[in-house]
N, C-alpha and C positions, 0 to 999 in steps of 0.2 A: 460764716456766711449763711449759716443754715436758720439763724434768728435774726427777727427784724430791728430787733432793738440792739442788738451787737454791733450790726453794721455802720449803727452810727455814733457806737462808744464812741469817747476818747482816744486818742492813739497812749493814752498811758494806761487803757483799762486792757488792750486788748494785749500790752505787752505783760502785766500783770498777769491775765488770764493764762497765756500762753507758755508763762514761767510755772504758772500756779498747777498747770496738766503735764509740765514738763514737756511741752512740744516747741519745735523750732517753728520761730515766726516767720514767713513768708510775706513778702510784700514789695509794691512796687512805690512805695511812700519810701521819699529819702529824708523824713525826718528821724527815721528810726535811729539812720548813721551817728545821732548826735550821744556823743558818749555821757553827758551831763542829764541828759532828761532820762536816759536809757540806756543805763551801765551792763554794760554784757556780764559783768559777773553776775548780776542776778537773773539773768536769763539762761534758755537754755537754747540758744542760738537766734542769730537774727541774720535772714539773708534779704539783701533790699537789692530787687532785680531791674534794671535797663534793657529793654528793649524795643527796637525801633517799629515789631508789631507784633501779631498771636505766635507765628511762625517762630520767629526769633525769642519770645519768649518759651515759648516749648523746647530749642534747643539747648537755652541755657539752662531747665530746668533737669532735660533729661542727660546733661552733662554732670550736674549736681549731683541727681542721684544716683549715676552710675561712679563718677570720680568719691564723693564723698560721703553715701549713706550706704551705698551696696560694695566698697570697696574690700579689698580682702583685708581681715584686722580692721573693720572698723566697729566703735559702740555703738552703744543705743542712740546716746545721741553727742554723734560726734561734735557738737557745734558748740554743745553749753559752756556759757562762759566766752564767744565769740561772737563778733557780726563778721559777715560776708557782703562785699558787693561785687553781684552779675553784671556784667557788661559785656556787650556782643563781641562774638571773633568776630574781626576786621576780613576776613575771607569768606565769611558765612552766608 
């Protein structure tokens, strides 16, 4: 987000990039889910988040990285080679 011309890559350049720095991808784009455009294996995680607003998207995230980035025994990056999809708790 920090370049103006990023923001409006491609969603195949940014999945690219984000393989290419080894960082898990983030996003609330549920094209990423598509395994055919964007094989988890060549990624190094893809979490495509649901939220029904900021609030809710903050819970899912700081559930992420307490369950799955900060977890005891977890890597660097636990994700590569995976997508994740964030959907809200129903009691939340």
């Amino acid at each position: 987000m920090e370049h103006d011309d990023l923001r409006r890559a491609p969603d195949a350049e940014h999945f690219r990039r984000a393989a290419d720095l080894g960082r898990t991808l983030i996003t609330l784009d549920r094209d990423f889910l598509d395994d055919r455009r964007f094989p988890p294996e060549l990624g190094a995680g893809v979490v495509v988040c649901s939220a029904p607003d900021e609030a809710g998207l903050l819970r899912e995230l700081t559930r992420l990285d307490r369950d799955t980035f900060r977890s005891p025994g977890a890597t660097a990056l636990p994700l590569t080679g995976r997508k994740v999809a964030l959907v809200p708790d129903e009691g939340a």
